[in-house]
N, CA, C and O of each residue as an XYZ file, in Angstrom:
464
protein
N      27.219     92.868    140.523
C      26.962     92.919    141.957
C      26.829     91.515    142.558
O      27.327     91.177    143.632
N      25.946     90.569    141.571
C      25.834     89.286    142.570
C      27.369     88.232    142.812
O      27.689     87.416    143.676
N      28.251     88.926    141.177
C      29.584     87.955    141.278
C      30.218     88.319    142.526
O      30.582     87.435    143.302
N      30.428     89.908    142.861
C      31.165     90.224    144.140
C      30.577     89.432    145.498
O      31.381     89.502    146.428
N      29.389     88.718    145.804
C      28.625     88.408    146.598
C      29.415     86.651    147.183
O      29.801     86.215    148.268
N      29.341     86.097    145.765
C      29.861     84.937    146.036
C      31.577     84.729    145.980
O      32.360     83.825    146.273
N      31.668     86.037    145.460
C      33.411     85.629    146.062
C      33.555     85.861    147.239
O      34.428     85.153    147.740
N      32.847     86.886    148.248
C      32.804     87.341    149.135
C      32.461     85.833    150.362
O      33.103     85.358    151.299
N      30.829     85.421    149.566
C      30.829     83.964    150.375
C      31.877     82.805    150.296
O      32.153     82.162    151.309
N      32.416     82.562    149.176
C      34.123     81.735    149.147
C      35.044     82.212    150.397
O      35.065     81.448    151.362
N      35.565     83.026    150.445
C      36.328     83.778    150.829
C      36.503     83.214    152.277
O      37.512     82.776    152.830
N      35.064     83.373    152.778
C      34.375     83.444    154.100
C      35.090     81.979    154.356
O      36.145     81.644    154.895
N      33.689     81.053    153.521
C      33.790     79.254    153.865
C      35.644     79.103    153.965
O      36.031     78.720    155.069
N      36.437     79.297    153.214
C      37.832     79.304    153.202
C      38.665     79.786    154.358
O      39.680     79.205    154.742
N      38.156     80.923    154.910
C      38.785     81.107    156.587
C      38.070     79.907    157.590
O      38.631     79.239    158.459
N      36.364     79.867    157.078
C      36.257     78.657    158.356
C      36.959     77.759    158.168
O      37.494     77.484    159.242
N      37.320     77.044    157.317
C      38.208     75.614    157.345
C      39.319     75.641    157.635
O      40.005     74.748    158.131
N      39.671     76.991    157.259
C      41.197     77.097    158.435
C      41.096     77.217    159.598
O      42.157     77.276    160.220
N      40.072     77.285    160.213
C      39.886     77.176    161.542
C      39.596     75.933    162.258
O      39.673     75.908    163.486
N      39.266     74.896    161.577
C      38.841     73.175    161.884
C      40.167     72.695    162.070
O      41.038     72.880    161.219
N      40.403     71.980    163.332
C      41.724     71.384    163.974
C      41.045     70.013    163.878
O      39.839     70.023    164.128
N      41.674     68.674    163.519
C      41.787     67.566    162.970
C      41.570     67.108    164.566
O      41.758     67.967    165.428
N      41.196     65.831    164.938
C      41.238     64.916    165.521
C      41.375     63.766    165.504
O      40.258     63.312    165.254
N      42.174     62.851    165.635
C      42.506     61.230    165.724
C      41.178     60.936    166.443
O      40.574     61.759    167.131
N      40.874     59.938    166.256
C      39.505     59.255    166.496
C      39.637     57.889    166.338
O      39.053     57.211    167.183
N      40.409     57.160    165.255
C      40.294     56.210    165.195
C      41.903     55.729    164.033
O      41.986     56.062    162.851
N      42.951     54.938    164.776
C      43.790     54.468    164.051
C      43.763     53.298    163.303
O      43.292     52.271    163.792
N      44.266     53.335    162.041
C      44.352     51.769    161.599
C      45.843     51.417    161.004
O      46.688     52.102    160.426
N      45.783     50.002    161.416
C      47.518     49.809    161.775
C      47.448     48.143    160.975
O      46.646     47.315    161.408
N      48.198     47.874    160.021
C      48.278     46.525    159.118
C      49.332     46.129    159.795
O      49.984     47.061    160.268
N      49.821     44.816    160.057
C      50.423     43.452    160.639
C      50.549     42.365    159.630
O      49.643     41.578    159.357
N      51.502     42.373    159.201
C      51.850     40.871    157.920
C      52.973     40.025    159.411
O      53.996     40.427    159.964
N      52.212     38.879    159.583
C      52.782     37.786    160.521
C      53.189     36.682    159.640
O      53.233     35.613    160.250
N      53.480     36.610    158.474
C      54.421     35.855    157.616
C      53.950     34.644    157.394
O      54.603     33.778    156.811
N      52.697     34.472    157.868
C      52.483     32.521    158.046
C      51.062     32.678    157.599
O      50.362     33.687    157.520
N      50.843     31.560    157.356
C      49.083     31.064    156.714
C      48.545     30.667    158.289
O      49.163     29.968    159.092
N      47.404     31.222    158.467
C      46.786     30.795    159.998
C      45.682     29.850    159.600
O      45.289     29.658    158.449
N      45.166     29.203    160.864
C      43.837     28.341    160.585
C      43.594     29.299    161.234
O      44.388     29.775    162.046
N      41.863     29.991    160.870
C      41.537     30.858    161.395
C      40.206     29.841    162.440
O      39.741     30.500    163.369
N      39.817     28.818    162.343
C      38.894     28.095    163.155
C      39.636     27.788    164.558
O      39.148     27.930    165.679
N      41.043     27.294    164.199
C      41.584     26.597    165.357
C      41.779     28.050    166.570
O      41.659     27.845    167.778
N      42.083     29.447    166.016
C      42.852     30.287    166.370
C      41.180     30.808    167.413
O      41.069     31.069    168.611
N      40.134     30.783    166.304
C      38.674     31.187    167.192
C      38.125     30.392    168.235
O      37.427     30.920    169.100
N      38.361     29.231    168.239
C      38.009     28.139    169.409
C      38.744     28.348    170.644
O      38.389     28.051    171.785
N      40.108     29.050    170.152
C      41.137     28.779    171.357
C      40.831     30.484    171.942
O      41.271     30.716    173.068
N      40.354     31.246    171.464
C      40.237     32.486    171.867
C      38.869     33.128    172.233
O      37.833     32.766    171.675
N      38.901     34.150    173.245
C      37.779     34.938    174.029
C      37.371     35.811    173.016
O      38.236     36.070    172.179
N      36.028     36.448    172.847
C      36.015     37.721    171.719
C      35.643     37.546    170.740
O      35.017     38.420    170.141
N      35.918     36.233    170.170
C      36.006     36.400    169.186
C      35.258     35.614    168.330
O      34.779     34.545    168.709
N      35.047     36.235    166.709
C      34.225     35.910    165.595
C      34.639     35.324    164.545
O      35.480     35.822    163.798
N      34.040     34.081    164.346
C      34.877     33.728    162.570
C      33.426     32.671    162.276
O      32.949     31.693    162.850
N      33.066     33.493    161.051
C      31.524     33.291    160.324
C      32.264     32.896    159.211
O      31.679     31.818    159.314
N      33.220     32.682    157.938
C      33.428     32.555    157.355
C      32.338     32.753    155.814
O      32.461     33.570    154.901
N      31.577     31.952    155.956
C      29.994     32.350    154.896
C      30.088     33.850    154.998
O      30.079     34.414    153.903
N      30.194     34.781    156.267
C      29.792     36.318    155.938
C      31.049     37.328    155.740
O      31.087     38.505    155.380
N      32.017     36.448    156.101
C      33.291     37.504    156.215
C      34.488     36.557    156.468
O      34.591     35.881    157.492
N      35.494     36.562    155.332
C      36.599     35.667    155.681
C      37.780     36.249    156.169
O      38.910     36.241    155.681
N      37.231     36.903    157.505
C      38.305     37.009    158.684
C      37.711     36.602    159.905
O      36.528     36.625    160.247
N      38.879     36.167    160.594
C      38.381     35.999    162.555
C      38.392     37.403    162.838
O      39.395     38.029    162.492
N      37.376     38.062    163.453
C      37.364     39.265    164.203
C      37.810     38.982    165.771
O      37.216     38.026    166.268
N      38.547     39.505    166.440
C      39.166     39.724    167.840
C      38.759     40.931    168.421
O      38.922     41.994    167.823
N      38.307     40.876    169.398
C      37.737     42.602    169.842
C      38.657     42.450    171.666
O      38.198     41.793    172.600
N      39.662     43.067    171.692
C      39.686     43.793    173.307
C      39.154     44.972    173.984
O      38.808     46.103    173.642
N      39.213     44.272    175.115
C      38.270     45.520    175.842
C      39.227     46.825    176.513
O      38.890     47.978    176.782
N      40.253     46.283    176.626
C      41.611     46.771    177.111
C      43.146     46.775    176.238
O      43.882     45.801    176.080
N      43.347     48.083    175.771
C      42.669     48.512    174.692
C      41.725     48.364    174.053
O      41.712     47.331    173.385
N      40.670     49.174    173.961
C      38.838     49.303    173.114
C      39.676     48.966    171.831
O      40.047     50.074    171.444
N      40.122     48.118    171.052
C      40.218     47.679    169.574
C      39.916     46.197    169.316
O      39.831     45.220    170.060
N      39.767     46.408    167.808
C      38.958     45.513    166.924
C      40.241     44.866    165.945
O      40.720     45.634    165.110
N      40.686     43.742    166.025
C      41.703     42.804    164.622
C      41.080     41.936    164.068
O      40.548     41.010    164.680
N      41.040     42.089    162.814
C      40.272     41.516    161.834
C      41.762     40.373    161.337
O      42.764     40.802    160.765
N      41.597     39.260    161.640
C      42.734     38.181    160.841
C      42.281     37.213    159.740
O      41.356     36.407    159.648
N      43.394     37.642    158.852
C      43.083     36.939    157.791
C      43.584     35.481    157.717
O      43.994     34.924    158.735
N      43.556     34.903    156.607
C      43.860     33.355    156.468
C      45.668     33.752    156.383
O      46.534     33.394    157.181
N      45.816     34.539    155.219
C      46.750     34.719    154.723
C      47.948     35.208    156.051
O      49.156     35.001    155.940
N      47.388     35.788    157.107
C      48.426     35.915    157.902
C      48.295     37.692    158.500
O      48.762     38.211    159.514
N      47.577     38.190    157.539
C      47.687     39.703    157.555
C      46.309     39.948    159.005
O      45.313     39.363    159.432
N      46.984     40.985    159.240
C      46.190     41.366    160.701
C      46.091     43.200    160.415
O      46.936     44.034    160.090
N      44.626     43.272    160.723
C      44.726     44.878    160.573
C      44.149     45.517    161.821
O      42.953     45.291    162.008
N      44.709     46.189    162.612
C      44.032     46.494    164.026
C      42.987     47.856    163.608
O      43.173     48.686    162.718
N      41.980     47.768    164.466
C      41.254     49.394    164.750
C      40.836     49.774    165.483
O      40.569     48.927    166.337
N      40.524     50.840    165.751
C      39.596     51.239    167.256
C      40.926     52.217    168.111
O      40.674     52.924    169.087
N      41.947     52.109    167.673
C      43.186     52.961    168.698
C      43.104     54.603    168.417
O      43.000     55.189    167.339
N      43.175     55.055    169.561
C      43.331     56.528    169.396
C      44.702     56.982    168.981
O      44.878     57.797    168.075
N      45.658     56.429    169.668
C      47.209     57.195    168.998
C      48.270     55.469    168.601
O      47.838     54.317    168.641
N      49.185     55.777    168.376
C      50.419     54.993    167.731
C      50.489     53.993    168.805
O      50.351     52.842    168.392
N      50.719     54.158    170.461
C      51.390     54.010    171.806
C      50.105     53.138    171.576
O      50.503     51.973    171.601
N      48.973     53.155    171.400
C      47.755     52.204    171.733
C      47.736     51.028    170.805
O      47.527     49.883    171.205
N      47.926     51.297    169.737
C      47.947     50.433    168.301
C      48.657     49.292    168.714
O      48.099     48.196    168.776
N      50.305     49.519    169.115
C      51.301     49.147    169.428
C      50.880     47.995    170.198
O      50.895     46.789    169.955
N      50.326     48.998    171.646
C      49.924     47.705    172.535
C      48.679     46.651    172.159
O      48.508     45.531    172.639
N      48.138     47.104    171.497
C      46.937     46.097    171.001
C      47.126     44.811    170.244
O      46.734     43.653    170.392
N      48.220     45.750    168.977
C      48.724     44.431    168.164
C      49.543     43.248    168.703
O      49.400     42.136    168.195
N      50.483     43.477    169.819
C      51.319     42.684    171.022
C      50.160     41.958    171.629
O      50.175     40.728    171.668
N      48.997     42.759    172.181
C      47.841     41.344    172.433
C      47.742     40.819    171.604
O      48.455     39.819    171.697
N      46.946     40.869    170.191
C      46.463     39.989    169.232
C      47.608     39.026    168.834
O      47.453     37.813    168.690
N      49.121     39.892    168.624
C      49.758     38.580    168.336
C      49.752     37.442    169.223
O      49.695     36.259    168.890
N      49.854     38.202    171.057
C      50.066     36.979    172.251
C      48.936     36.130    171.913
O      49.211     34.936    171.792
N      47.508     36.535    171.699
C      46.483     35.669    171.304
C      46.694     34.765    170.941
O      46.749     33.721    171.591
N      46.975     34.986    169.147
C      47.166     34.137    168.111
C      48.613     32.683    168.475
O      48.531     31.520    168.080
N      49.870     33.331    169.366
C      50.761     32.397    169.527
C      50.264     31.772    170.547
O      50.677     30.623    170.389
N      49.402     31.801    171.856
C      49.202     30.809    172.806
C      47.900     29.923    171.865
O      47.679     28.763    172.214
N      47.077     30.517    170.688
C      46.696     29.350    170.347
C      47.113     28.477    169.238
O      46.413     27.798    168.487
N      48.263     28.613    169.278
C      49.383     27.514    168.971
C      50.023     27.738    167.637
O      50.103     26.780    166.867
N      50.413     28.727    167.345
C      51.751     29.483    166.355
C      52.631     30.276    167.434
O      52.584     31.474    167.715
N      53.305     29.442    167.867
C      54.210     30.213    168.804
C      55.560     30.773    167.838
O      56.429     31.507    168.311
N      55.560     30.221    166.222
C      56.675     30.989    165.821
C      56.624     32.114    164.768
O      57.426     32.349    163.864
N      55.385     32.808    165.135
C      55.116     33.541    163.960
C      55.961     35.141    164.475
O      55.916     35.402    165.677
N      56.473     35.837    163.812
C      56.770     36.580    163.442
C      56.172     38.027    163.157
O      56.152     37.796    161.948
N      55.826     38.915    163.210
C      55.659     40.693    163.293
C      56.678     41.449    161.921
O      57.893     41.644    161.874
N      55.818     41.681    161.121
C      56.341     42.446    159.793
C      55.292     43.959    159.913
O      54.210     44.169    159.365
N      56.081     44.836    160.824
C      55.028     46.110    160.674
C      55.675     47.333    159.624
O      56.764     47.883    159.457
N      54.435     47.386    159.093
C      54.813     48.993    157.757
C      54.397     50.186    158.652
O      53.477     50.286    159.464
N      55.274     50.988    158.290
C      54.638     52.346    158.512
C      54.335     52.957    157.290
O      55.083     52.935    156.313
N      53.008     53.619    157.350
C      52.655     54.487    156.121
C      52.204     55.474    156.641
O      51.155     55.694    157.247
N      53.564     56.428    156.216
C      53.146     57.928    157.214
C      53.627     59.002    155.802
O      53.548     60.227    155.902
């Protein structure tokens, strides 16, 4: 009697989760810009932004327009977050790169992966 009980409770939990519809909340989108950055020169010349090096060896960039967060590395790699869909990501990373080239890599380059 008690085995029929808990297949009965399985059963149940297994229809609720077919009932849970997913939500995007938060995208994350990687950027390889091909070049070694100074990440000091790139934080002086820019609004937003964070580079502690002792606590974290990336410059953090935060816009307010698009609400996202790019974490840049030395190495060149840029990872955006904070975007709700693809169309937002897109435009965010086009800021961070304009960022990074007016403070003076005007020839860097955009290597984007998709991992879908």
């Amino acid at each position: 009697f008690m085995k029929k009980k808990t297949i009965l409770k399985k059963s149940e939990e297994s229809k609720s989760i077919l009932n849970i519809k997913p939500k995007v909340t938060n995208m994350v989108c990687t950027v390889d810009l091909d070049c070694v950055l100074d990440l000091r020169k790139i934080a002086l010349k820019t609004k937003n932004s964070e580079y502690n090096p002792k606590r974290f060896h990336a410059l953090i960039i935060r816009l307010r327009n698009p609400k996202t967060t790019a974490m840049i590395f030395k190495s060149g790699k840029l990872v955006c977050t904070g975007a709700k869909d693809e169309q937002t990501s897109r435009q965010a990373v086009k800021k961070f790169v304009q960022l990074i080239k007016n403070s003076g890599y005007s020839g860097i380059k955009m290597k984007v992966r998709k991992n879908l």
